[in-house]
Structure formats: structure tokens, C-alpha cells
N, C-alpha and C positions, 0 to 999 in steps of 0.2 A: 632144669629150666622151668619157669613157674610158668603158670598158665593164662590164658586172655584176664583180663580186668577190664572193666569199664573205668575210661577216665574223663570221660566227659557228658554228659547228656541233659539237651535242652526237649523239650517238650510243651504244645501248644493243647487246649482244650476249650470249650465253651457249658456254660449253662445250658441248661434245654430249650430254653426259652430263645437263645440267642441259635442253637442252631437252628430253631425252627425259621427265625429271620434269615439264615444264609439262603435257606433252601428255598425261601419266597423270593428273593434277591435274585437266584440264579434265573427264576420265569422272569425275572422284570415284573414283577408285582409289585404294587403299591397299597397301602390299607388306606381304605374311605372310613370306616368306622369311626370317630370321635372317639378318643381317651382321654380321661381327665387326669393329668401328670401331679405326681404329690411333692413333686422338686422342682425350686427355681432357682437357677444363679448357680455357681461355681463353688464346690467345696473341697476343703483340702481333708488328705489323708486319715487326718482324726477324728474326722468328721464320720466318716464311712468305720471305721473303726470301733467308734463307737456306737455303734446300730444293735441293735441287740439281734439275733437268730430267729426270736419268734417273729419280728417285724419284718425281717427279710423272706421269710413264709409268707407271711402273709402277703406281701408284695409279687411273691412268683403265685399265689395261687389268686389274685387277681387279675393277673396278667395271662395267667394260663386260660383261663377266664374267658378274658375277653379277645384273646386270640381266638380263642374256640368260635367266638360267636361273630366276629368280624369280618368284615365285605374288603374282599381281595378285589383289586380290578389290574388287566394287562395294561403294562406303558413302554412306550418307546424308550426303554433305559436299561443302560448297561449295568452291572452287577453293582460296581463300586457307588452309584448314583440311585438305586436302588436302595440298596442296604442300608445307605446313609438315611433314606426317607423314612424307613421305615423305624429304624432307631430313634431319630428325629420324632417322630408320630410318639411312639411311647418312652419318651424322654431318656437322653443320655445318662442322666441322673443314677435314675433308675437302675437303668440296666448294671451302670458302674455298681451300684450296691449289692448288685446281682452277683457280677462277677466277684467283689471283692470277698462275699462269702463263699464263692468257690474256694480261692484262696486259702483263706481261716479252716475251712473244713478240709481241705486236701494236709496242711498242717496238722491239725488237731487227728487226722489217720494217721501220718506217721509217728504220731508222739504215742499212740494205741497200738500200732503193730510194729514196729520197730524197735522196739526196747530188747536188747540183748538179752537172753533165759537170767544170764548171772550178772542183771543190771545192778546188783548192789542198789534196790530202790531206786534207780532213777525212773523218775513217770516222765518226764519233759526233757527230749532231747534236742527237739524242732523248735526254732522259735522264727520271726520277722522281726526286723527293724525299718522306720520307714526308711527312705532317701528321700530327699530334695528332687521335686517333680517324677516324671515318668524316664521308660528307657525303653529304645528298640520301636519308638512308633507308641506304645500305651502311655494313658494319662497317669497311671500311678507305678509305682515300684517299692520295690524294700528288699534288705539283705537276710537272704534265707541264714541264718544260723545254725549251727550243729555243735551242743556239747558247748556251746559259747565260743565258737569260733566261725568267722568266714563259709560260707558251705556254697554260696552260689548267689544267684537273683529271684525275685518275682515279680513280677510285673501285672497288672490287669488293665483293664478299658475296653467298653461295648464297642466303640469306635474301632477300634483294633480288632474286636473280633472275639475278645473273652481274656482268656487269661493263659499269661505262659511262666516258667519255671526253668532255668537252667542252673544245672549242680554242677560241681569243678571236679577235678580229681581229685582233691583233698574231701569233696564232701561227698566221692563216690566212694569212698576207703568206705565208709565208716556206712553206706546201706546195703541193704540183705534185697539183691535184684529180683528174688524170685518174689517176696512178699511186693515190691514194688511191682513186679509185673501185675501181681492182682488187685492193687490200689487203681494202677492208671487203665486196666482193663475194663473199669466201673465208669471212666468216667466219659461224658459223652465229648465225641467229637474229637477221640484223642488221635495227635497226630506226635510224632515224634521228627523234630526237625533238624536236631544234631546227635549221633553219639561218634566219641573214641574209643577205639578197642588198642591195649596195648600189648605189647608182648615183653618180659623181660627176658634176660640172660644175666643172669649177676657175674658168672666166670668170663664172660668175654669171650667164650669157645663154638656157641653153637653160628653165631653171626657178627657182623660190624656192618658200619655204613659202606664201606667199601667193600663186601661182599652183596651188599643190594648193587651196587654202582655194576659191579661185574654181569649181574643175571639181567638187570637193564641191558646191557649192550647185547646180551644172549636173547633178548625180547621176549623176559618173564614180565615184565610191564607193561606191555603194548597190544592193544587189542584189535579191533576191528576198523576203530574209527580214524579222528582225527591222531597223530601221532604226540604223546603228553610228552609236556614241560619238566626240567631237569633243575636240581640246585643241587651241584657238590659243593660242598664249603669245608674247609681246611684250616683250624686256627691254632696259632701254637707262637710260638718265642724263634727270633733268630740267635743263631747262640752259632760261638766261635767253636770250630770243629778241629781247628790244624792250626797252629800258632807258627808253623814254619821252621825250617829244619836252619836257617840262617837269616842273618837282621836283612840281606837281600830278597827272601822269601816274602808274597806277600802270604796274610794271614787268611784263609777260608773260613767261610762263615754257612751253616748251612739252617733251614727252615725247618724247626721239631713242631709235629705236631700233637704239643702236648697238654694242648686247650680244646682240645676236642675235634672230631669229623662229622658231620651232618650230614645227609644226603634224601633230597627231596625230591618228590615225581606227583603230577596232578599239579590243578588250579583249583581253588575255594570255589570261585565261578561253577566250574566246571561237576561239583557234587562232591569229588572225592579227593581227598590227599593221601601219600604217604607221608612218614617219615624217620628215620632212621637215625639214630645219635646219641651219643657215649654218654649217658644219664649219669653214669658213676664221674665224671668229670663235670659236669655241667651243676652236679650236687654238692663237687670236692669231697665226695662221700669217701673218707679216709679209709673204711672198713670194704668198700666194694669199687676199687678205684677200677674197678673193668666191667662194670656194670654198664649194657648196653640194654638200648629196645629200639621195638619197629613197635609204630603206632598209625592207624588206619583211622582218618576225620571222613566219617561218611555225612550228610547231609543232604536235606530230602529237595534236591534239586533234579528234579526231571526224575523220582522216583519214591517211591513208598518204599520208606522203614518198618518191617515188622518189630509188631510189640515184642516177639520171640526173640527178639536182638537180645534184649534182656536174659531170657534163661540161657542161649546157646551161644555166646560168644565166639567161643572156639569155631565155629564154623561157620562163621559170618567175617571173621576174621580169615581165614582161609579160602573162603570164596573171594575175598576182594580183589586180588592180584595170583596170575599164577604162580610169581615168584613165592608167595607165605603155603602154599600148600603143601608144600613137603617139611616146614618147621614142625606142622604140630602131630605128633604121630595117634593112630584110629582114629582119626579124624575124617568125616567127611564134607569135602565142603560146601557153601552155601552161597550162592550167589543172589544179590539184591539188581535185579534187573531194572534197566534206564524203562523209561519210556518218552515217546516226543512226541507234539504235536504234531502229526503230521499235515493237518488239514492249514495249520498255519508255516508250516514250510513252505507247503504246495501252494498258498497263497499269497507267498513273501515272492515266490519263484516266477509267479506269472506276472507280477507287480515289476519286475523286476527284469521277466521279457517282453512286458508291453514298451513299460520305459526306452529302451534297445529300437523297439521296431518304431515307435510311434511320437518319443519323446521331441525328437530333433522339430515334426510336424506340429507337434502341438505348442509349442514354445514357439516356432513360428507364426501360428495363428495371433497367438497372445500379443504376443508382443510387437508385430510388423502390420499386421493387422488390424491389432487394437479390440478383437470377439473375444467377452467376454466367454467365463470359465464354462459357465452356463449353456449357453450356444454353443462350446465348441462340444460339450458333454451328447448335446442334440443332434448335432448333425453327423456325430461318428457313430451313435448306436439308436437314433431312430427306426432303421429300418431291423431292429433285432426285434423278437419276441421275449417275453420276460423269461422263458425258460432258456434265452440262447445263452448257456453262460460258459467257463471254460471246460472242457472235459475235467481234466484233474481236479477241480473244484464241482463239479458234478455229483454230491454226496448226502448223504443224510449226515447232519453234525449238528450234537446235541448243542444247548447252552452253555453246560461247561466247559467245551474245550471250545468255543467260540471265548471264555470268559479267563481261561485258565491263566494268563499274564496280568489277568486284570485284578484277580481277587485283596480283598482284605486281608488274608492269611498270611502272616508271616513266614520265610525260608532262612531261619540263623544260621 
């Protein structure tokens, strides 16, 4: 049985310049400073394209510039309203051209370090094409190529936050993860927001999906929380079994499933999926028709991806489910831990028993009454002091996790 593979991996990152805006964004700062923007109006992809390297230098090292020397002041604004202003302040333009040579330069490394020892001369295995408009929320995109074929997306926009990159399984075949782990380790603000880890079985001996279905019902799936979502799927041909031993007989028919078994646990929502199904059928791969895998879509919802995903598969794959921890053998596993707001629980919760204790009263006010929202705000917490507020909510909490639903950052 062959070993974990990456089959999937999107990844988010920024300029410097643009992280340095998240992080003004999260105080609710806004720049007073005046800057004079070198960009008006709306350009398309060739545009940015054809900018040359040295210009785009010189544009981050006027900006670094004048961030350096620029008058921050506090405002009543939330991240996403924030961020926006200050982008706005030193031109969307801009920054796109900023990110777009992220982009070019994150390219032009793997076309430098990723060239196999016995490339037979190839220097250019990377390339971009654009697309027609943006994807995922960024104002630009283009199709990552590999070798001249299909390999993924890329996407950029200051508006969005910088730039992001997702590779398919076909164009994870073909990189060297360890040399990637030390490309995306350089760059700033890197966050990784999808991968797939797979596992094969080309004999069809060590698993099926209906050996997952089984260790489900044993509750190797099922952890501490809410109890996760199931899909068994069964497809195949009805086909005549018993034609009947006389013309009185009728004829039986029974259901082969010879189009393959599926079997799924998780919601996308939720961060994590499994999935489990007869790849040698689904491929019609005549030479490995019993070829099976389990594949683990983890995604950075309610949890940080380590970069190390990349070098240790094997046990990030093993951690996911206790069902996979005995596939892979000296293995130890790795587990990628949730985490939740809790401060916005606790404050979904009290919302949610005030409403219960106090809503029927206040809708009465409103409405039979005619006091407005305003007055009825005054007369029920008048006599509080500003520190009277709920226990549970009673806490030190940073900006981020005040901001953490609201941010710019994409979650593919």
C-alpha cells in the first residue's frame, strides 16, 4: 500500500506592505497622512502584467516609506471597514500591482527550485494564464500551468487581502512538498486554507468504503462533539440474477454494485471531510480495477493548518480520524486541533437568554405602546453602571476574536 500524497492544496498569503494594513485594521486605525496614489481608474490583467519588477520596487519602497512616517489615529470601525480605508488611502491600484508581483515571484521560485535533478533542460515548468475577471472574491485570476497542462488557480487583489494559489491533484503529482514547504515558509502571512491527504490501496485488500461504514458504526468517526453526517452511496447496474426454473416462474433481478461504493462522514462547513471510494472504478482503470482510497479534505475552519502538513502527511492523515490510525503502520499520529470562539458563543448565548427572559416585554413596549427602541434601551439598563455587564461576558478579549467572523481572509 503506497503512502499519504497530497491531493489538494490551496494556500492564502500577502505582501508586506498589506500585512502591515491587516494588522492597523484589527486596532481600527485609520491613516491621516496624505498619499499621493500613481493610479486612476480600473485596469485589466495586462495591464499589471506588464509592469516591470524594478517599478514594482520601487512602489513597495515608497510605500514602506511612507507607512513608516504616517499618523495612524483610533476610529470607531470594525476590521472589514477599517481595512477597506486604508487600502482606499493608498490606492487599490497600487496594492493590486503589489500583489500581482507576489504572484510572478512565487512562480518564477518554483520554476528555480523545482525543476527535477534529470529535467532533461527544462528551466520553465510554472507558468500563468490569465482568466476573464477574478475568482473566490479577488479582482484578478489566472490558470496556474504545469508542464503545459491545467495545475490549479491563482488569484490576487489588495481588496481581498493579497494573494492566493490553489493546486489540484494533478498538479500536486508533479511538486517536490518538501522544497514547497521552504518556498511558502518565506512568505509573509502564509496561511494554508485547504489541503487533501490521500491514501491508496491499489489491491483492494487493506480497506473499502464499506470497511469505513463498519468502524463508523464502532464510532472510529465520532468524537466529542456534535455527532457528524454520513453518505453511503451504492452504484452499479440491475441485472437479471435467476431467469426461472419455468415460464410460470417470475424472473429476479438483483442490484450489482459494480459502478462503484462511496462512503462519506464530515460537512465542508464543518472543516473536515472524509472520503472513501473505488478510485479503480471511478477511473475504469483496467490495470488496477480494485484500486481504492480514503482521502482526508481538511480546511482552516476553526483551525490552523500547519506548514508541516506538507513534510509529514502520514501523520496528519492519521490524526484526522481514529478510524485511519491503524492503516498506516510506525506511524504516529498528528492531530490538528479545532479551536472556537468562545467569547462569541458566550455572547450568542446570553443574546439568546435575554431574548427568552425579556423579548415577549419588549415587543410589548414596542409595539402596544408605541416607546421607541431608544427609550426602551434607557429604562431597562439605566440604573446599571458601565461595568455591570454579564458575567460570562465579563472578560479581557482582544480585537481579533471580537473580529474573527468578520475578517478579509478567505476560508476555501
Amino acid at each position: 500500500m503506497a503512502k499519504v500524497i497530497h491531493d489538494y492544496l490551496s494556500f492564502t498569503w500577502s505582501p508586506e506592505q498589506i500585512v502591515r494594513m491587516k494588522s492597523l485594521a484589527r486596532t481600527g486605525a485609520i491613516v491621516k497622512t496624505p498619499f499621493q496614489k500613481r493610479f486612476d481608474g480600473q485596469h485589466d490583467w495586462a495591464f499589471w502584467r506588464d509592469v516591470s519588477d524594478a517599478f514594482r520596487r520601487e512602489m513597495a519602497e515608497q510605500l514602506d516609506e511612507a507607512m513608516g512616517g504616517a499618523e495612524f489615529v483610533a476610529a470607531d470601525m470594525d476590521y472589514n471597514d477599517a481595512y477597506s480605508d486604508i487600502v482606499q488611502h493608498y490606492g487599490v491600484q497600487l496594492l493590486d500591482c503589489l500583489c500581482h508581483g507576489e504572484v510572478a515571484a512565487l512562480v518564477q521560485e518554483f520554476n528555480l527550485h523545482m525543476v527535477p535533478a534529470n529535467g532533461h533542460g527544462i528551466t520553465k515548468r510554472f507558468s500563468y494564464e490569465p482568466r476573464r475577471g477574478g475568482m473566490y472574491g479577488y479582482a484578478y485570476s489566472a490558470t496556474l500551468m504545469m508542464d503545459g497542462a491545467n495545475a490549479g488557480i491563482v488569484a490576487w487583489g489588495a481588496e481581498n487581502g493579497g494573494c492566493m494559489v490553489s493546486i489540484t491533484g494533478a498538479g500536486c503529482a508533479g511538486v517536490d512538498f518538501t522544497i514547497m514547504y521552504q518556498i511558502l515558509n518565506r512568505l509573509p502571512g502564509i496561511k494554508i486554507t485547504r489541503v487533501d491527504l490521500a491514501l491508496d490501496d491499489y489491491e483492494g485488500k487493506a480497506f473499502t468504503a464499506a470497511t469505513f461504514r463498519e468502524m463508523a458504526l464502532e464510532g472510529l468517526f465520532s468524537g466529542r462533539g456534535r455527532p457528524p453526517r454520513y453518505t453511503y452511496i451504492e452504484s452499479g447496474h440491475i441485472e437479471l440474477i435467476d431467469k426461472g426454473q419455468s415460464k410460470e416462474a417470475k424472473k429476479r433481478y438483483g442490484m450489482v454494485p459494480n459502478a462503484g461504493t462511496s462512503f462519506y462522514i464530515g460537512a465542508r462547513e464543518s472543516g473536515k471531510v472524509f472520503r472513501a471510494y473505488e478510485k479503480g472504478k471511478q477511473m475504469q482503470d483496467e490495470k488496477r480495477p480494485n484500486w481504492q482510497r480514503a482521502e482526508v479534505e481538511i480546511r482552516s475552519k476553526d483551525r490552523v493548518i500547519p506548514l508541516d502538513v506538507l513534510l509529514r502527511p502520514d501523520e496528519f492523515f492519521a490524526g484526522a480520524y481514529p478510524a485511519l490510525a491503524g492503516l498506516l503502520e510506525q506511524v504516529e499520529p498528528e492531530r490538528i486541533r479545532t479551536f472556537k470562539n468562545l467569547f462569541a458563543v458566550d455572547r450568542q448565548r446570553a443574546i439568546e437568554s435575554a431574548a427568552t427572559q425579556a423579548g415577549r416585554l419588549i415587543n410589548y413596549l414596542a409595539r402596544f405602546e408605541g416607546i421607541s427602541p431608544g427609550e426602551i434601551c434607557h429604562r431597562l439598563t439605566s440604573h446599571l453602571r458601565e461595568d455591570d455587564i454579564p458575567a460570562r461576558l465579563n472578560r479581557p478579549v482582544s480585537y481579533d476574536i471580537l473580529s474573527t467572523s468578520g475578517t478579509m481572509e478567505p476560508a476555501f
